[in-house]
C-alpha positions in Angstrom: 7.9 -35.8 27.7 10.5 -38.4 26.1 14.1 -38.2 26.6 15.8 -39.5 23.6 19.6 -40.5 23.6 21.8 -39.3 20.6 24.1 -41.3 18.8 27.7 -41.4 17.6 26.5 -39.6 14.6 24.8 -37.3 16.0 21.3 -38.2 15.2 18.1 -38.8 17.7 15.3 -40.6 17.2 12.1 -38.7 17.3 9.1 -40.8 19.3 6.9 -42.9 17.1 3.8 -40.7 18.7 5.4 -37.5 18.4 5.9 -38.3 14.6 2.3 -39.4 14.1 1.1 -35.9 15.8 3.2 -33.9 12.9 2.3 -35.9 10.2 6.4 -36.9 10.1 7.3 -39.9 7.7 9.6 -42.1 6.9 12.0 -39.9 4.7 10.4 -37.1 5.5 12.2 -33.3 5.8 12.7 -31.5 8.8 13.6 -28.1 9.8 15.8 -28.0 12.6 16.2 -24.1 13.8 18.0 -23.0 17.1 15.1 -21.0 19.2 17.4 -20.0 21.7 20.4 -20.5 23.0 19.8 -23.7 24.1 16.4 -25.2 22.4 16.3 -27.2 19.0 12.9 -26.7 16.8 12.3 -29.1 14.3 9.3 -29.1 12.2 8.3 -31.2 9.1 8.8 -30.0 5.7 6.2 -30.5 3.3 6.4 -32.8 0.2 5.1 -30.0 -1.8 5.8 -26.6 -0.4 3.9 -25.1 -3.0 0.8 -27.0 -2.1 0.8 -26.0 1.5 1.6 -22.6 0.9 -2.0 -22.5 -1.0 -4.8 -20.0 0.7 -2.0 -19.4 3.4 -3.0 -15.4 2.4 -6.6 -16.1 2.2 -8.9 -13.8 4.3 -6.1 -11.0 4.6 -5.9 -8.1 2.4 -6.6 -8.1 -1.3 -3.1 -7.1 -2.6 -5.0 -6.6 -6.4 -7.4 -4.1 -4.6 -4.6 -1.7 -3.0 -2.2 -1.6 -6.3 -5.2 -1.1 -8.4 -6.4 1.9 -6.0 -2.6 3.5 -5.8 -2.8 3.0 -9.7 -5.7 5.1 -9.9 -4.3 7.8 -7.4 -1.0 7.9 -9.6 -3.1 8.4 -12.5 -5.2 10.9 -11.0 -2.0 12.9 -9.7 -0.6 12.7 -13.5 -3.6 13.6 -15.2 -4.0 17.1 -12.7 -0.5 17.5 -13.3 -0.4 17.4 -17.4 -4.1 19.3 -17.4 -1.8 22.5 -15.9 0.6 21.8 -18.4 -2.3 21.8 -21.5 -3.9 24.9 -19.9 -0.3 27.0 -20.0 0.0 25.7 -23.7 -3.4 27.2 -24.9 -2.9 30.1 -22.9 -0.7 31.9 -25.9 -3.7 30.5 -28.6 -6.4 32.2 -26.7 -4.5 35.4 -26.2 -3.8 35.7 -30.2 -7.8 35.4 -30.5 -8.4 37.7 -27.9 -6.0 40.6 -29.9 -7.5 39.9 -32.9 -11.4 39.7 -31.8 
């Protein structure tokens, strides 16, 4: 593993084969997070984040399946709740034709 010297600045150089393996170039973007207290990660940021991001959810669940099934529960839910509503309602018609029959 490389030992690399910082400067004045502040800045390192990262090793030449260490670049190649993360695809790193010139004017590239980095991510430089703290991992603990006393380890620095830096990772390459991609030229188009959108781009990489692409199929990143691919092969997990379908997020269109379980909204559309919760949809149909809610409107399953609503619909037994309004039928017990409609059959109170009628309840008063069907007694005035049971009087007068």
């Amino acid at each position: 593993m490389p030992v690399v010297k910082t400067s004045a600045k502040g800045q390192v150089v990262i090793p030449a084969e260490l670049r190649e393996r993360i695809g790193l170039r010139p004017g590239g973007k980095v991510l430089v997070t703290l991992a603990d207290t006393r380890k620095v990660v830096i990772e390459p940021v991609p030229d188009d984040p959108i781009e990489a991001a692409c199929g990143m959810l691919r092969g997990g669940p379908s997020l269109t399946q379980t909204l559309l099934k919760e949809r149909r529960e809610d409107d399953a839910r609503a619909e037994k709740k309004f039928a017990g509503f409609l059959r109170h309602a009628r309840l008063p018609q069907q007694r005035a034709r049971v009087r007068k029959g």
